[in-house]
N, C-alpha and C positions, 0 to 999 in steps of 0.2 A: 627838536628832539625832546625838551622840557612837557612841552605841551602834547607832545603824542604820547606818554609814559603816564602824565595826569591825566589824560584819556583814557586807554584804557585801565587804570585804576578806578577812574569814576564809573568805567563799564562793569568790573569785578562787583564793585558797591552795590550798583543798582539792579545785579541781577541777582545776586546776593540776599536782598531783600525781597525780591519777586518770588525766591525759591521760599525763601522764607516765610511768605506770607500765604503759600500752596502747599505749607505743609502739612497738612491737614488733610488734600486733597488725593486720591488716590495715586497710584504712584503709575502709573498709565496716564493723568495728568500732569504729573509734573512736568518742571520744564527743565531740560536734558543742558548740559554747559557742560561744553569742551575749548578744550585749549593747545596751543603747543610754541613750544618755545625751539629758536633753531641757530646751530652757531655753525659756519663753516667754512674753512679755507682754500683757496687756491693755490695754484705754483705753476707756472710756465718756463722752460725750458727758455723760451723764444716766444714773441710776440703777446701784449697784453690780451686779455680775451674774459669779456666778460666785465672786470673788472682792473686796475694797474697788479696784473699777477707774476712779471718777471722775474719779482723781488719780492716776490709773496704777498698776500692781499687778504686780511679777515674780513671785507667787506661783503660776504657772504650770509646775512643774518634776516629770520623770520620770524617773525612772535601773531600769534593769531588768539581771537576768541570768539568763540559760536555757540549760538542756542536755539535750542527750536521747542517751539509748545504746542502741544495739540489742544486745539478749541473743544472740539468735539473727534469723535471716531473719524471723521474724515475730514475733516478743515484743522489745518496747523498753520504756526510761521516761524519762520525762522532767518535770522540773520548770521553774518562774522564780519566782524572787525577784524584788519590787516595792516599792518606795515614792517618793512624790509626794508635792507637795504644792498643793493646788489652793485659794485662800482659807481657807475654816478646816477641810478636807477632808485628812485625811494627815497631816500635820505630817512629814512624811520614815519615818513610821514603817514598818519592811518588815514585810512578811509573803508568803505566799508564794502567789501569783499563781492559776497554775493547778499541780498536779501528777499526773501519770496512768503506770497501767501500762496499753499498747496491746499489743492481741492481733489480728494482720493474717492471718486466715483465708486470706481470698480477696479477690479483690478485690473481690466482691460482698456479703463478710461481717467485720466486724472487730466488735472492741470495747473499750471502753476502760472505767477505770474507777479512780475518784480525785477529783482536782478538775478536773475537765472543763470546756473551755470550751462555752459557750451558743450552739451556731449560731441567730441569728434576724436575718432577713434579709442583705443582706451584708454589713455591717459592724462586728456585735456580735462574733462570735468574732474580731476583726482588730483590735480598736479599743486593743491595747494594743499594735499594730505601726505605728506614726507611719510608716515607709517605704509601706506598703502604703495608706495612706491621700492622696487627691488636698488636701486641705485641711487647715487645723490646728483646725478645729469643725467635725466633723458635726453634719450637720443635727440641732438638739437638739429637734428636735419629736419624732425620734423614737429619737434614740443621744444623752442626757441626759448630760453630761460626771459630772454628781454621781450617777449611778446606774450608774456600771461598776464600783465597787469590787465590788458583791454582783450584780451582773448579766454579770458577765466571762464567769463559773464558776461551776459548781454543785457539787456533793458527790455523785457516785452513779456512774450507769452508763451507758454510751451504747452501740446499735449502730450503727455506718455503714457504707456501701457504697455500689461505683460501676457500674452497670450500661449496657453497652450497650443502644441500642434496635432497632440496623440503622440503616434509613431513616430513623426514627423520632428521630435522634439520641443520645443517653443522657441517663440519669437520674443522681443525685448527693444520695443518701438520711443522716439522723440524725435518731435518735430516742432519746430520753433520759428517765430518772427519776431523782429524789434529793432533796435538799433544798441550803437557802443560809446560809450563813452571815451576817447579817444586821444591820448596824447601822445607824438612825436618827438623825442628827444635829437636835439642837434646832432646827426650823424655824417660823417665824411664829407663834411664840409657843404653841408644844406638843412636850413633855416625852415621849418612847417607852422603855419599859422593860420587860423579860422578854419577847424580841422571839423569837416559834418560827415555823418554818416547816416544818409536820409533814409537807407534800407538794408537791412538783412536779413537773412531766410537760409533754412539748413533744416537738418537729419540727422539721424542713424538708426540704424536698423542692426541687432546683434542676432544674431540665426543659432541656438543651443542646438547643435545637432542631437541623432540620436546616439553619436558614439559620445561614452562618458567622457567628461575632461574636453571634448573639442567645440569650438565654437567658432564662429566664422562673420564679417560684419562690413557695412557700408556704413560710410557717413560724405556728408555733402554739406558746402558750406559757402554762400554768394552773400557778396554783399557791393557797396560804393561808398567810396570815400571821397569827397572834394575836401580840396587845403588851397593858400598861396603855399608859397616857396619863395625862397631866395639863397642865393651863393652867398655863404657866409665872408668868401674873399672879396665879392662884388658886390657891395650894399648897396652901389648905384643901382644896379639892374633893377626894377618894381614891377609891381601886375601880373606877375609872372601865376597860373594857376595849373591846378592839376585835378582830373578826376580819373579815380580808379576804378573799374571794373573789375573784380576778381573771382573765378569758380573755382572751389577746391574741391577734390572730390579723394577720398580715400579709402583701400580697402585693408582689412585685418584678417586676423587668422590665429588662433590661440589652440596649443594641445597641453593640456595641465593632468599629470597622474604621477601617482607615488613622489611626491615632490621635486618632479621634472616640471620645469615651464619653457615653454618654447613659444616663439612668438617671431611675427614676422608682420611687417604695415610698409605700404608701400602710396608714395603720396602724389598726383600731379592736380597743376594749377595752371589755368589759364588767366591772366591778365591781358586787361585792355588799359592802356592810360594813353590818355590826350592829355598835354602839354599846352603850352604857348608857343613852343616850336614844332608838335605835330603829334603824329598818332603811333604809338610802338607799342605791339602785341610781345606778349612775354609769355614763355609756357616753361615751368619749374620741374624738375623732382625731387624727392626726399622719400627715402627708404633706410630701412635696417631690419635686420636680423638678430633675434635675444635668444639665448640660452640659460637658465635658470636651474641650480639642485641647492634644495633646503638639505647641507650637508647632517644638521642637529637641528632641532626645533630651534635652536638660537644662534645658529649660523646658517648666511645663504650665499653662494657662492655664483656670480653673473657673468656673462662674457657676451657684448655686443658688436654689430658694426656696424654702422652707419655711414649713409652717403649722400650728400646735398652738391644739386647741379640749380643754381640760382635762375642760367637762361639754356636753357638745350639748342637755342641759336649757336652758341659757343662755349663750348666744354673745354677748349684749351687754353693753356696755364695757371695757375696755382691759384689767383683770384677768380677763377670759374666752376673750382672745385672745393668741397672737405670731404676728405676722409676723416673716421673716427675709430679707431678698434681702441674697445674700451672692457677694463678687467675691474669686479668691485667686488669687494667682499664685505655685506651688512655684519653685525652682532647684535641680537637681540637682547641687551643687558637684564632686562625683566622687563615686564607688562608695560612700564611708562617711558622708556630709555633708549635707543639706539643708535649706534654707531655705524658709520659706510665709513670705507676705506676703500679709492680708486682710482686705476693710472688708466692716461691715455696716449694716443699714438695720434698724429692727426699728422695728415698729409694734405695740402691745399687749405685755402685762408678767404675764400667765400664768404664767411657765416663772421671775420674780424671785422670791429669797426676803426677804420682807422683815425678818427678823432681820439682812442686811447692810444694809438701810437703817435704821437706826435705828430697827425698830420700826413702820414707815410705813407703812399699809394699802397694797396693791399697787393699788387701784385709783386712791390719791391721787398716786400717782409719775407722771413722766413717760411721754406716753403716746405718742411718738414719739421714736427718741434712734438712737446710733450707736456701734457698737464695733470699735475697730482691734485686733487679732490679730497678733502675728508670733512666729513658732517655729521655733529650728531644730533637728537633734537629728543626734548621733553614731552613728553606730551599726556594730556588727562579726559 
């Protein structure tokens, strides 16, 4: 923790100086530094999630710093440093987020290329901007708080562009290849190691229609993972490997006017994983439904519901299911400050890991419970 806090202090210093020494230089060159600071807590009714939240948990905390500088009118780069700490996900430890050099052709042809973030649907390449977000848990059916470290960003190349359509409205294109940097944390009692991910390849396409405020969108997202494995209870067992095949694909749908947002994303996934015991096809969904009113320019008021079915093989009992119906209310304090306050209802325990519960099969935990959320976060 010592050495991530002198990091990025030494990050402050040295861009600090960078600013400093382009001061001179128009202000269309300078180089642009942001930052945000994030403290938030949890509470569970029943059942850890996320973090040990039975008994309450501040282990909810984000500190980030980013800069981007333009070369020229169309060649920039830009970087952010990150570290959190979520349960036993982070420990504060930083690394560095996304970083990219962007080449801005036209406005119909760009490309980027570094550590890229992951457009898929609208909140994966956003989700490490707490401002840009109405709530302080997206819907985790399908934006998994424990799967943005290596889902943020990818490693490769991206092209994107924005295309008028006329009548038609525009179009708002990325498409990407590369690979992830990838770690497994010990979950319900299984061990991942030599974790590669030799290929991945995705999309999305955002459709502006012509009616104001609506817009409509696809994203697609394949990739392969090879790991070993092992039972954490059965350290004899060895050699054990896995390779995953996975295609996600998801569609969205946004109508935004007079400070209504409505929103709706609906997600399925096909897996293929071969084992050392044999071949099991896996096919998922994840869906929810958002409703949105900016009550004051500095109050928004959110009600969601979300629902994650892990194998559509089997939907039945409480470990095959979550429900989520979730109520938040942001505060906008002034320009740098915000507060979310938000309850949840959840029905089914799918999405718990039971290594925060003691071990505890997830279907033997609590199969109805409630979690209170509140976050606020600095940011400049």
């Amino acid at each position: 923790m010592c050495w991530c806090r002198g990091l990025l202090v030494a990050w402050i210093i040295v861009t600090a100086r960078v600013v400093h020494a382009d001061g001179d230089l128009p202000d269309d060159n300078a180089i642009q530094i942001h930052g945000f600071v994030s403290q938030g807590g949890l509470l569970t009714t029943a059942n850890n999630y996320l973090a040990n939240t039975e008994h309450g948990s501040l282990e909810f905390t984000e500190v980030g710093l980013n800069f981007t500088k333009p070369i020229d009118d169309r060649l920039s780069v830009g970087a952010q440093l990150f570290a959190r700490d979520l349960g036993p996900d982070g420990n504060y430890s930083a690394k560095f987020d996304w970083l990219q050099i962007d080449y801005h052709w036209k406005d119909w042809l760009g490309i980027r290329a570094g550590r890229v973030k992951v457009p898929f649907g609208f909140y994966n390449d956003t989700a490490d901007i707490d401002a840009a977000q109405p709530v302080a848990l997206l819907p985790q059916s399908i934006y998994p708080e424990t799967d943005r470290n290596f889902l943020l960003a990818q490693t490769g190349v991206e092209l994107y562009g924005y295309r008028p359509l006329g009548a038609a409205g525009a179009v708002d294109y990325r498409v990407y290849t590369g690979s992830l940097y990838l770690t497994i944390p010990d979950a319900n009692g299984v061990h991942f190691s030599n974790i590669e991910v030799p290929w991945l390849i995705g999309g999305r396409v955002m459709w502006e229609t012509p009616i104001d405020g609506l817009r409509a969108g696809f994203s697609s997202l394949a990739g392969e993972i090879d790991a070993d494995y092992a039972f954490t209870a059965m350290p004899q067992l060895t050699g054990m490997t896995v390779q995953l095949v996975q295609d996600n694909y998801m569609g969205s749908l946004e109508y935004a006017s007079d400070g209504f947002l409505f929103q709706a994303e609906y997600l399925w996934s096909h897996a293929h994983e071969t084992t050392s015991a044999g071949v099991v096809w896996v096919r998922a969904e994840g869906m929810y439904g958002l409703a949105s009113y900016h009550v004051r320019p500095w109050l928004q008021t959110t009600l969601y519901y979300s629902l994650l079915y892990p194998n559509l093989r089997d939907t039945s009992g409480p470990d095959h299911h979550q429900h989520d119906a979730a109520a938040s209310v942001r505060f906008d304090i002034n320009a740098h400050w915000i507060l979310k306050l938000e309850a949840h209802y959840l029905r089914g325990t799918a999405a718990i890991d039971s290594s925060l519960n003691e071990g505890v099969a997830r279907e033997d935990l609590a199969n109805q419970w409630a979690l209170f959320a509140a976050k606020t976060t600095v940011y400049f």
